[in-house]
ZAMARGU-4260 file (C-alpha; in steps of 0.2 Angstrom, whole numbers, plus 5000, padded with zeros to 4 digits):
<rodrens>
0) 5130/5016/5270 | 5140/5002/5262 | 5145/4987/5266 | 5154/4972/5262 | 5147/4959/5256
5) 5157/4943/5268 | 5148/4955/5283 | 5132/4953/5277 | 5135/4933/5275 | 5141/4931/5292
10) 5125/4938/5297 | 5117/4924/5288 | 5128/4912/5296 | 5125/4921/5315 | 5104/4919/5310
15) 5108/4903/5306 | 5118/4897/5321 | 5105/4905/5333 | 5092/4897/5326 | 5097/4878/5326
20) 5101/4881/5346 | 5082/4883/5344 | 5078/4865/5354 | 5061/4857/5346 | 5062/4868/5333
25) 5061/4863/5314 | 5069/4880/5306 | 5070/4878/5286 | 5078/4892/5278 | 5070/4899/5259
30) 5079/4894/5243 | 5069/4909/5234 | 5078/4924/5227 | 5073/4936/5216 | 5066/4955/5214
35) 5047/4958/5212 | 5048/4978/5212 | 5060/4989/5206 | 5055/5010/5205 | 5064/5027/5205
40) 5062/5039/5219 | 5065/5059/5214 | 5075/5063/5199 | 5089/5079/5194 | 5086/5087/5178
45) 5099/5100/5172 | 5088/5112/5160 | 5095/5126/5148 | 5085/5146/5149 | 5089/5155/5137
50) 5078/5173/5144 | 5075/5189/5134 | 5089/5197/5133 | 5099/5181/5125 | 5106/5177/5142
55) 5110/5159/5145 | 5107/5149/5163 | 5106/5133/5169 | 5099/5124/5184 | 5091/5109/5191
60) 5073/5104/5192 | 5066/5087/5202 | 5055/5077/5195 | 5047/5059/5202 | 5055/5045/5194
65) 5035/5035/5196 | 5036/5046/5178 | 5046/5030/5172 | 5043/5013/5175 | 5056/4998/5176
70) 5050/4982/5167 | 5059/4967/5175 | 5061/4953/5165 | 5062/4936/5176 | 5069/4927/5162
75) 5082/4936/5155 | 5087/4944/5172 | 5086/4962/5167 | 5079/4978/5173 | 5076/4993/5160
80) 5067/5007/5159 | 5054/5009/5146 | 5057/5023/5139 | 5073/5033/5144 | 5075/5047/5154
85) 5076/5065/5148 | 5090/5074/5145 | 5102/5080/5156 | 5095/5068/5172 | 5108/5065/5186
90) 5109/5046/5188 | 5125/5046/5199 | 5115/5047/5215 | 5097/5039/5214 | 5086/5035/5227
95) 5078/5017/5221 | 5063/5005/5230 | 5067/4988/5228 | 5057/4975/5234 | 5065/4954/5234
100) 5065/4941/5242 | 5079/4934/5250 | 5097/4947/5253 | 5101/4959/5241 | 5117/4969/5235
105) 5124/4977/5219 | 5140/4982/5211 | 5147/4986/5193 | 5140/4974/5179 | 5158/4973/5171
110) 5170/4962/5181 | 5183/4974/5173 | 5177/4991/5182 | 5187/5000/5189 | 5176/4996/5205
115) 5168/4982/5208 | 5165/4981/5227 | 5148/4974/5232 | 5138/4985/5245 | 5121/4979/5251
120) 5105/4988/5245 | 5097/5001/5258 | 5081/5012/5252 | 5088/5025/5260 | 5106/5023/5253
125) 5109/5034/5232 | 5114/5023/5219 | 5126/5028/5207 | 5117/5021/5190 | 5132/5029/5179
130) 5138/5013/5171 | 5125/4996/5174 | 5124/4989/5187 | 5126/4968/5194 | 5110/4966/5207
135) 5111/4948/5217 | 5098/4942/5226 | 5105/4928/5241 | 5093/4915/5245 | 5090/4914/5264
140) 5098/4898/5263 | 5117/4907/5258 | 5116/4896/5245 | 5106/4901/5229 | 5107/4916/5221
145) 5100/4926/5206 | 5110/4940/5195 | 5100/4955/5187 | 5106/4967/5173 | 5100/4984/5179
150) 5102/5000/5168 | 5095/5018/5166 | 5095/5026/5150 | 5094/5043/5144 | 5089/5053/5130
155) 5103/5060/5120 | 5091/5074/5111 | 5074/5082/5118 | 5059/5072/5111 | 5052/5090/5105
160) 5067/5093/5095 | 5070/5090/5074 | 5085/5082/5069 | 5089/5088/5053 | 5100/5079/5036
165) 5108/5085/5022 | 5104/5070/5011 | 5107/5077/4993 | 5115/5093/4987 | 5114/5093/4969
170) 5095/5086/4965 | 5089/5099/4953 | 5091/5116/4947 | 5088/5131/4964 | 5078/5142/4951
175) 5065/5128/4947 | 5050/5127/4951 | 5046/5110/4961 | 5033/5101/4967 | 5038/5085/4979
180) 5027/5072/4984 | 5027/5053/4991 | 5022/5041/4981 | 5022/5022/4988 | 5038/5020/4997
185) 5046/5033/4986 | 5048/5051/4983 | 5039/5060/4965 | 5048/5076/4961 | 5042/5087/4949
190) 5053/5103/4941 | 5047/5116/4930 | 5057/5131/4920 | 5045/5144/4923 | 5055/5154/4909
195) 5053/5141/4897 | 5037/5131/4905 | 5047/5115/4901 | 5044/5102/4912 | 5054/5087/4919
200) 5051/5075/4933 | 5060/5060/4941 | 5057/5047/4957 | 5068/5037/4970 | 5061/5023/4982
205) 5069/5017/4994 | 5086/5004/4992 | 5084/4987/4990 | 5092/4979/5004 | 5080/4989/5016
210) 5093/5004/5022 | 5079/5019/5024 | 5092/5032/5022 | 5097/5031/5004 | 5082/5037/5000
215) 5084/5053/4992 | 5102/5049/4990 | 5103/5044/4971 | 5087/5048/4960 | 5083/5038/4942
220) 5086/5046/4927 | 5075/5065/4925 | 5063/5063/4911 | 5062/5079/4900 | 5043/5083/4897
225) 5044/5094/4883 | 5052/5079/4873 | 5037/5064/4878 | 5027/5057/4865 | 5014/5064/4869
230) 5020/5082/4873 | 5015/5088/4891 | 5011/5105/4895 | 5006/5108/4915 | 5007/5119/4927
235) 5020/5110/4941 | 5008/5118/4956 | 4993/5108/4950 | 5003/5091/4953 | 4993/5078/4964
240) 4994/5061/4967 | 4977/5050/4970 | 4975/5032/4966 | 4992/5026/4964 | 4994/5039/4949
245) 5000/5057/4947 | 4987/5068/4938 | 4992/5087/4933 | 4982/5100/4924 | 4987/5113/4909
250) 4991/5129/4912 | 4976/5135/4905 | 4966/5123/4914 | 4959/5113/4896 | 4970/5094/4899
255) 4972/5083/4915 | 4986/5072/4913 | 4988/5055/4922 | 5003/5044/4923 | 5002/5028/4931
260) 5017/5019/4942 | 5022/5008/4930 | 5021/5020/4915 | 5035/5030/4905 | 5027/5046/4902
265) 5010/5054/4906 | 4998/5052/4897 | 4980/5064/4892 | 4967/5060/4903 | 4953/5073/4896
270) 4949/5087/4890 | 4937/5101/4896 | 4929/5109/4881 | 4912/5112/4889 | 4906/5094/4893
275) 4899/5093/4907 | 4898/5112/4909 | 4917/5114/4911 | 4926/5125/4900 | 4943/5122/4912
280) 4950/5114/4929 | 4965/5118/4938 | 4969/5104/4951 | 4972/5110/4968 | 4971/5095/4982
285) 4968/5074/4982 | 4966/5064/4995 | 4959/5045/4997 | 4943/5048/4992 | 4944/5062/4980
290) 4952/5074/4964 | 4949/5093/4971 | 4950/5108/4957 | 4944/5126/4955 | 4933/5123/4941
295) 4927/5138/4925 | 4910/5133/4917 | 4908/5138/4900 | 4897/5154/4903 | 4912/5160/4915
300) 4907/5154/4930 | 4921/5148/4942 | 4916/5133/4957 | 4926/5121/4970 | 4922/5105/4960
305) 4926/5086/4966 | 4930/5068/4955 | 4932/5051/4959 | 4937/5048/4943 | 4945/5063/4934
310) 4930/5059/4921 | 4911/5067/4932 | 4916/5082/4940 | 4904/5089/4951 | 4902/5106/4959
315) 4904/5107/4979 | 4893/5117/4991 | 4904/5131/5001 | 4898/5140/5016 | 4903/5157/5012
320) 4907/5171/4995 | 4918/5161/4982 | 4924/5175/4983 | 4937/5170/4998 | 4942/5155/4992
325) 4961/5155/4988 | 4965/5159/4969 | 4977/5149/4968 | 4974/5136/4986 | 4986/5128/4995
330) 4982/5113/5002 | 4985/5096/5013 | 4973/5081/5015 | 4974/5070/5031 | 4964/5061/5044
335) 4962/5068/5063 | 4966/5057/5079 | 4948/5055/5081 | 4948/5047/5063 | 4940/5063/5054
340) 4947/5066/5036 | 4950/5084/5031 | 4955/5093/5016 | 4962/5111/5021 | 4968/5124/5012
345) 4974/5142/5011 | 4978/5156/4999 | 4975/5173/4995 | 4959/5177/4983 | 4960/5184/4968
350) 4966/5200/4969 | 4969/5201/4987 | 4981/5214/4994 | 4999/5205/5002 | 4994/5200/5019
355) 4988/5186/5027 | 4979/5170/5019 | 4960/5163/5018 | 4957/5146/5027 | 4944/5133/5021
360) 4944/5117/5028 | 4931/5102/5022 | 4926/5087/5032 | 4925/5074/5019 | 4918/5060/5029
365) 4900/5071/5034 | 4887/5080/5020 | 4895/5096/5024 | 4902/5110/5012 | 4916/5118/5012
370) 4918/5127/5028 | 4927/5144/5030 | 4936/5152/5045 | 4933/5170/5045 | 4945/5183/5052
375) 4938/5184/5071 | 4945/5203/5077 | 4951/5195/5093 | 4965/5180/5083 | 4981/5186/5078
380) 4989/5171/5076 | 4985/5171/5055 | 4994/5164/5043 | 5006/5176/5032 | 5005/5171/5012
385) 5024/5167/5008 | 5030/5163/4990 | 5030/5145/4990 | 5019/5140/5003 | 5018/5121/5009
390) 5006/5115/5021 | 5011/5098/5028 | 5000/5086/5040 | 5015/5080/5054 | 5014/5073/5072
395) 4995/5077/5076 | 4999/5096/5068 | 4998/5108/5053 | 5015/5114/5050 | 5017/5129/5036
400) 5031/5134/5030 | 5039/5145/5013 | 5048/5158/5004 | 5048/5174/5009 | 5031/5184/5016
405) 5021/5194/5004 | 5025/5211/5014 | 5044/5206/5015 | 5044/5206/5035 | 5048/5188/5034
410) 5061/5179/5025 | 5062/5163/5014 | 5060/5149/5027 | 5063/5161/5042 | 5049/5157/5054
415) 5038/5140/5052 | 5019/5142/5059 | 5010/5128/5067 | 4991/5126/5070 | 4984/5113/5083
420) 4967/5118/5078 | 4964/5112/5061 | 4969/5129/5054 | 4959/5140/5064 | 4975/5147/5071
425) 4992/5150/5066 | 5007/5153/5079 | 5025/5153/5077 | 5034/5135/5080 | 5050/5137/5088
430) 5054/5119/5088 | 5054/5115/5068 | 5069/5128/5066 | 5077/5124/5045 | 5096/5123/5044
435) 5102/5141/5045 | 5110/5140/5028 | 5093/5138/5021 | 5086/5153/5030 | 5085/5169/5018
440) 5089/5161/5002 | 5080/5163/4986 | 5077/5147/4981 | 5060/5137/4978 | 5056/5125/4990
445) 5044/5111/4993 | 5039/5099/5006 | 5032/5083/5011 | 5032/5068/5021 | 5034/5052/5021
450) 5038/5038/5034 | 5038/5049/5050 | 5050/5060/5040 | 5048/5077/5033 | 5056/5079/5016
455) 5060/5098/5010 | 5066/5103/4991 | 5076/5118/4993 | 5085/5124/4978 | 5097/5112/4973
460) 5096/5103/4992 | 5085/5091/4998 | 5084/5090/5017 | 5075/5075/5029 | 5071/5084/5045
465) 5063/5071/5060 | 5056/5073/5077 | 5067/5064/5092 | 5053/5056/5096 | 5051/5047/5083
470) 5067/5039/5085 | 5067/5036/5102 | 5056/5021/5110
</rodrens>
């Protein structure tokens, strides 16, 4: 119920009045006014279902507003919540406990609303939090009084949710082969002709005066490989960056390649022509400690190998056949919550039939091997080889994604797969959804991220997809 505020001050003057007809009674009113508590009662959520059959509905669900806290900050007089509602929350009638000392009432911030009537505060009374609100908090005196900013925010997009931008549409040729990768504050993308093998590269950091989003706007000049001093000739898929440098291996396996940040072209790093053993090595993963690649030794011998260098390469322990591990592996470095570093990676093995991929996965923090996942008959939840295939680390989570399947059921970036398990098990993600437009094209694509951001190459596009949450305090 509301009422007017020059009520509620008679009041104040009746308590006062009766008081001093107290006889030999001293009665000294408080000068203190200010609020010590402010929390939400029970909260309206609209939600969207959309069930089997494609049939839309809507509804309401309650949730307790204890879920989100009010900071007050006595200095600068505000009340906020911190961190905003979710989408779609009813604010126009809130129940809200307040606890102050001295008379409270409330009305619209802006003197020029449309209403700005003061009613008193009662716990049992709504509160319509649709535009901020003025809470004043009378001393029992009548004669101080404090202002308090009070506002409740929502979320403008679900915090599970990508938000998705076109940031450039003419990069590179669709038809080429790509590798993209971070490199410092700046994105390393790598193209290669696979009709001619000819090779070009090019990198763009961020903008100068700080503005995040023209990365990937306006890339440097390409540098053409093929016409370097020296000439380069790699295999684009073997392209890793480790030690503030990009390293590459031959097609054939015989040169690693490095080029340094502050360097024009790359340059040979070594050559495997049996020293130490090795006859060829085809690069595969890096990470912060070391250079992964499938190693041949020169009596024909194939092995999962490791440098610190690129110069001594030495042979790694699995835990199952060689003969599962990916011919050609796909793979992703990062570090676990609990602080763990991994290096994963999946693939078919040579001469696999079309299907769905082998997982390995290697702690490199503990003396462990390479540890294998077999096929347990009871997991369907696999990951399908696609063309292209990119494994990226994001938000606590694997996420896979790629061209079309092997057997064709799926199309080129038609369904993303998500592991929580380190790559034990892969399920569909419904949440990271590409652009449409992207969905069933031809084109090679590759992925990455950087900053909280996921970066994808497709064709001649480059897309920046990021979780709401991120954005969102």
């Amino acid at each position: 119920m509301k009422r007017l505020v020059n009520a509620f001050l008679g009041l104040i003057l009746m308590g006062a009045l009766v008081s001093a007809c107290k006889e030999d009674e001293e009665v000294v009113l408080s000068s203190d006014c200010y609020i010590s508590n402010f929390s939400l009662g029970s909260l309206k959520r609209l939600v969207h279902h959309t069930d089997a059959n494609g049939t839309d509905s809507s509804y309401y669900i309650s949730f307790s507003g204890s879920y989100y806290p009010m900071d007050i900050d006595q200095v600068a007089q505000t009340i906020l919540l911190q961190t905003p509602l979710p989408v779609g929350t009813r604010v126009d009638a809130v129940i809200a406990t307040v606890s102050f000392e001295g008379m409270l009432l409330y009305r619209a911030w802006d003197d020029a609303a449309a209403d700005t009537t003061w009613n008193t505060y009662n716990s049992a009374d709504s509160i319509d939090f649709s535009q901020p609100l003025r809470f004043r908090v009378y001393a029992s005196d009548g004669q101080s009084h404090k202002d308090y900013y009070v506002r409740l925010d929502c979320r403008t997009s679900e915090p599970s949710a990508y938000t998705w931008e076109q940031v450039n549409t003419s990069v590179c040729d669709e038809t080429m082969a790509r590798r993209l990768l971070p490199w410092g504050q700046s994105l390393f993308l790598m193209l290669q002709d696979e009709a001619t093998d000819n090779l070009c590269y090019s990198q763009q950091s961020y903008a100068s005066d700080g503005n995040t989003t023209a990365l990937g706007k306006a890339w440097a000049q390409w540098v053409t490989i093929g016409g370097s001093s020296p000439e380069l000739f790699a295999d684009v898929r073997t392209l890793q960056l480790y030690r503030d440098s990009a390293w590459v291996s031959s097609p054939d396996g015989r040169e690693l390649w490095k080029k340094g940040p502050n360097e024009a072209y790359f340059q040979q790093h070594c050559t495997f022509n049996g020293t130490q053993g090795l006859a060829s090595l085809s690069l595969f993963a890096a990470s912060d400690r070391a250079l992964y690649g499938i190693g041949v030794t020169a009596d024909g011998q194939r092995g999962v190998y490791s440098s610190a260098d690129g110069n001594t390469w030495n042979v790694m322990a699995l835990d199952a056949d060689l003969a599962l591990f990916p011919a050609r592996p796909v793979a992703v470095a990062y570090k676990q919550a609990n602080g763990n570093e991994r290096v994963l990676v999946a693939g078919a093995p040579e001469g696999a039939a079309d299907g769905v991929c082998e997982v390995w996965s290697l702690l490199e923090d503990a003396d462990e091997p390479w540890t294998y996942f077999p096929v347990a008959p009871d997991n369907p939840y696999r990951l399908p080889q696609m063309q292209d295939l990119n494994i990226i680390a994001y938000d606590g989570f694997l996420l896979a994604m790629g061209g079309a399947s092997a057997d064709g059921s799926i199309a080129s970036l038609g369904q993303c797969y998500v592991s929580l398990d380190n790559g034990v098990t892969w399920r569909p993600d419904n949440q990271f959804i590409v652009p449409a437009e992207l969905c069933g094209t031809p084109w090679r694509i590759s992925a990455t991220t950087l900053d909280g951001d996921i970066w994808l190459s497709a064709g001649a596009q480059l897309w920046r997809a990021r979780l709401n949450s991120y954005g969102e305090n």
